[in-house]
N, CA, C and O of each residue as an XYZ file, in Angstrom:
220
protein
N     -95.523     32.812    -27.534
C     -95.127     32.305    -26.241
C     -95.365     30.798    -26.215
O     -96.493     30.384    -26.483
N     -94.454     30.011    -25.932
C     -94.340     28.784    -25.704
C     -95.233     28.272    -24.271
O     -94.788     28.462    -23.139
N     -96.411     27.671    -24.516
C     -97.252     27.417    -22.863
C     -97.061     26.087    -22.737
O     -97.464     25.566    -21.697
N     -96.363     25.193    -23.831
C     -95.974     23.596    -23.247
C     -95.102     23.167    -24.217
O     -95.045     23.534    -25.391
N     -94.157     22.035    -23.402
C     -93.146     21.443    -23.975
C     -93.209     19.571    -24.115
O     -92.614     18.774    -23.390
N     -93.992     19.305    -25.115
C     -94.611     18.001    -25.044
C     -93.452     16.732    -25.371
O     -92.339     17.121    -25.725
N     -93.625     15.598    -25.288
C     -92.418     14.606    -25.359
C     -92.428     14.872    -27.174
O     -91.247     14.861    -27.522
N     -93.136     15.047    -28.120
C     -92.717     15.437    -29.574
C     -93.222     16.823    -29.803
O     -93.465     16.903    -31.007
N     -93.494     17.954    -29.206
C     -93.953     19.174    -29.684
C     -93.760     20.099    -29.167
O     -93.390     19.811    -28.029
N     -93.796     21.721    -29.393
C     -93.874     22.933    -28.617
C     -95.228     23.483    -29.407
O     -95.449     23.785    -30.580
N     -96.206     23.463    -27.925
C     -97.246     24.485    -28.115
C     -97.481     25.627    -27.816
O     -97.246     26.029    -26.676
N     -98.143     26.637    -29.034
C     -97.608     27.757    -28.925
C     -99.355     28.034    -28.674
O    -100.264     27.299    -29.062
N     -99.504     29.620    -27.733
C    -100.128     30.252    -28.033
C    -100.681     31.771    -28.871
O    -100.567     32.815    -28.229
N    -101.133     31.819    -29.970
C    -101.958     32.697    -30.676
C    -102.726     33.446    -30.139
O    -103.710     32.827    -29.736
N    -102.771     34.788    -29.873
C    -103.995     35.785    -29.813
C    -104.325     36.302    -30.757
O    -103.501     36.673    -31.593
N    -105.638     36.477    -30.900
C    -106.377     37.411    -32.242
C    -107.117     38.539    -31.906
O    -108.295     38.564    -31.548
N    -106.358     39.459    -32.042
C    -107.362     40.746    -32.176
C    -107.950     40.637    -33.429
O    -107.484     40.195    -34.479
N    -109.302     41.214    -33.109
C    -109.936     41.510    -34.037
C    -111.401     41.907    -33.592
O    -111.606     41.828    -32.381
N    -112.573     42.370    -34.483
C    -113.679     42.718    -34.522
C    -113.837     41.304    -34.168
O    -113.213     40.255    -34.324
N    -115.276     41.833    -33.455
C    -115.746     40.093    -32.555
C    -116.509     39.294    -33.728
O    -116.536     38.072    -33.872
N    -117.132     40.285    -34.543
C    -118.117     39.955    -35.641
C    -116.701     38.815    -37.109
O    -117.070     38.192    -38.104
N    -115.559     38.951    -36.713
C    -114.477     38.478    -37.723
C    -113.738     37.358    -37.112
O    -112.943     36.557    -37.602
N    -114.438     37.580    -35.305
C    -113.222     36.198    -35.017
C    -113.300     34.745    -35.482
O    -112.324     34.006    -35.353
N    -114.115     34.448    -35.864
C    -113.791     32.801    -36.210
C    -113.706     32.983    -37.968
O    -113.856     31.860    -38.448
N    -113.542     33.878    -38.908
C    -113.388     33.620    -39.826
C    -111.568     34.002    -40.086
O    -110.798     33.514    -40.913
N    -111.285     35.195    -38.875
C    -110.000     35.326    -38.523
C    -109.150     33.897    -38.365
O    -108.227     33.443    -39.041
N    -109.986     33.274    -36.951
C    -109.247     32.227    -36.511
C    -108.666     31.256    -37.585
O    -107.498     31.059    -37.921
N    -110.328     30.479    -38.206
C    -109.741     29.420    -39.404
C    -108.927     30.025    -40.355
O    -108.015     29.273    -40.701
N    -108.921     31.164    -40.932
C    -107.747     31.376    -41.855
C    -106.285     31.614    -41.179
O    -105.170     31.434    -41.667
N    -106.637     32.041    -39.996
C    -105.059     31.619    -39.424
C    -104.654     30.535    -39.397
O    -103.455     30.275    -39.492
N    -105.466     29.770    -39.278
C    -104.942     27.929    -38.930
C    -104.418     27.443    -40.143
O    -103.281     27.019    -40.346
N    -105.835     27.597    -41.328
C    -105.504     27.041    -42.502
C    -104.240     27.601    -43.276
O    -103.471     26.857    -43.884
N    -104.092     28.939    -43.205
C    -102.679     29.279    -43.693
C    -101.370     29.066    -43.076
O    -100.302     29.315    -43.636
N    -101.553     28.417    -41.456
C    -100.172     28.050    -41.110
C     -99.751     26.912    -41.612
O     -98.642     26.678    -42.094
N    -100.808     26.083    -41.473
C    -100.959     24.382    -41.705
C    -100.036     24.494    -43.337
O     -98.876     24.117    -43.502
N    -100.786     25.005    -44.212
C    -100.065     25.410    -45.745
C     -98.790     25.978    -45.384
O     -97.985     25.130    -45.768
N     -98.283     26.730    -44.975
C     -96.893     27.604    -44.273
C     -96.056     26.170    -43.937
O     -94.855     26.178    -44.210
N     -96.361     25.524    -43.633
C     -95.923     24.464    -42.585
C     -95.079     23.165    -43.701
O     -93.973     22.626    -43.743
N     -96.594     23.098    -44.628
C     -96.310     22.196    -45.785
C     -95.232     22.318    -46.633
O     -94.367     21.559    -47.070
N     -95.716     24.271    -46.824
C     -94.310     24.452    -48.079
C     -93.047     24.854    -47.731
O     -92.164     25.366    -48.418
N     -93.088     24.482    -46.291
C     -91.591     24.957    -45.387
C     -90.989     23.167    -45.298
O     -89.956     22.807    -44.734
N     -91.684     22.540    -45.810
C     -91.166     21.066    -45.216
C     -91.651     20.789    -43.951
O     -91.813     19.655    -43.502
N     -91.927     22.032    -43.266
C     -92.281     21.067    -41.534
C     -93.299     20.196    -41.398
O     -94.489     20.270    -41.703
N     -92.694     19.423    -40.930
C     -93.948     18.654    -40.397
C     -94.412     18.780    -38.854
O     -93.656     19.381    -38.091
N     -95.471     18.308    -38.420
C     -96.121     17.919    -37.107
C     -95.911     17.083    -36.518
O     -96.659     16.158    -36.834
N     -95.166     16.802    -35.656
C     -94.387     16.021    -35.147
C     -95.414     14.954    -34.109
O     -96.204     15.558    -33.383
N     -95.416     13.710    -34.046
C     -96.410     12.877    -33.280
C     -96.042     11.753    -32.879
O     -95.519     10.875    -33.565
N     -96.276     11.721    -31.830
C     -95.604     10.324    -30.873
C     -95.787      8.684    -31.785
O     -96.798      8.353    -32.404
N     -94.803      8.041    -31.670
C     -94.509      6.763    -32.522
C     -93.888      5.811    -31.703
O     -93.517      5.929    -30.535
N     -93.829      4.963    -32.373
C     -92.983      3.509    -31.623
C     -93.595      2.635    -32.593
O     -94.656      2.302    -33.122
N     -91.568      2.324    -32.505
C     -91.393      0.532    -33.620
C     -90.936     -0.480    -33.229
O     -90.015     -0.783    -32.471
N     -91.859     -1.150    -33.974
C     -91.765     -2.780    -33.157
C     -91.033     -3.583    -34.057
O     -91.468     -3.868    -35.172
N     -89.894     -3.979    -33.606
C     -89.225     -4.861    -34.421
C     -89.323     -6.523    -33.781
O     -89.064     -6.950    -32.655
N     -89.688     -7.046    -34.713
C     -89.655     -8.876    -34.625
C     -89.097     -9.697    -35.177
O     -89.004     -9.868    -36.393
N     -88.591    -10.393    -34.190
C     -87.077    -11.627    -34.997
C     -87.646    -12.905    -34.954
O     -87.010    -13.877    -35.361
């Protein structure tokens, strides 16, 4: 589910089921394997910029 539509991004939200005793080792390997997912898909992370050109 899409919970925001930023001037460079769509943030998504993630739920994790799981044993409570697994959630944060759940969580970081979700992250770290999207982040990699992300890399070998080409995507990138898209982040606000501006160029300054001077004459």
């Amino acid at each position: 589910m899409t919970i925001e539509c930023g001037d460079s991004s769509l943030v998504y939200m993630v739920r994790i089921w799981c044993k409570a005793e697994d959630y944060w080792n759940v969580n970081w390997d979700l992250t770290e394997n999207g982040k990699r997912l992300l890399d070998r898909e080409g995507i990138e992370i898209p982040y606000p910029q501006m160029d300054v050109h001077m004459k």
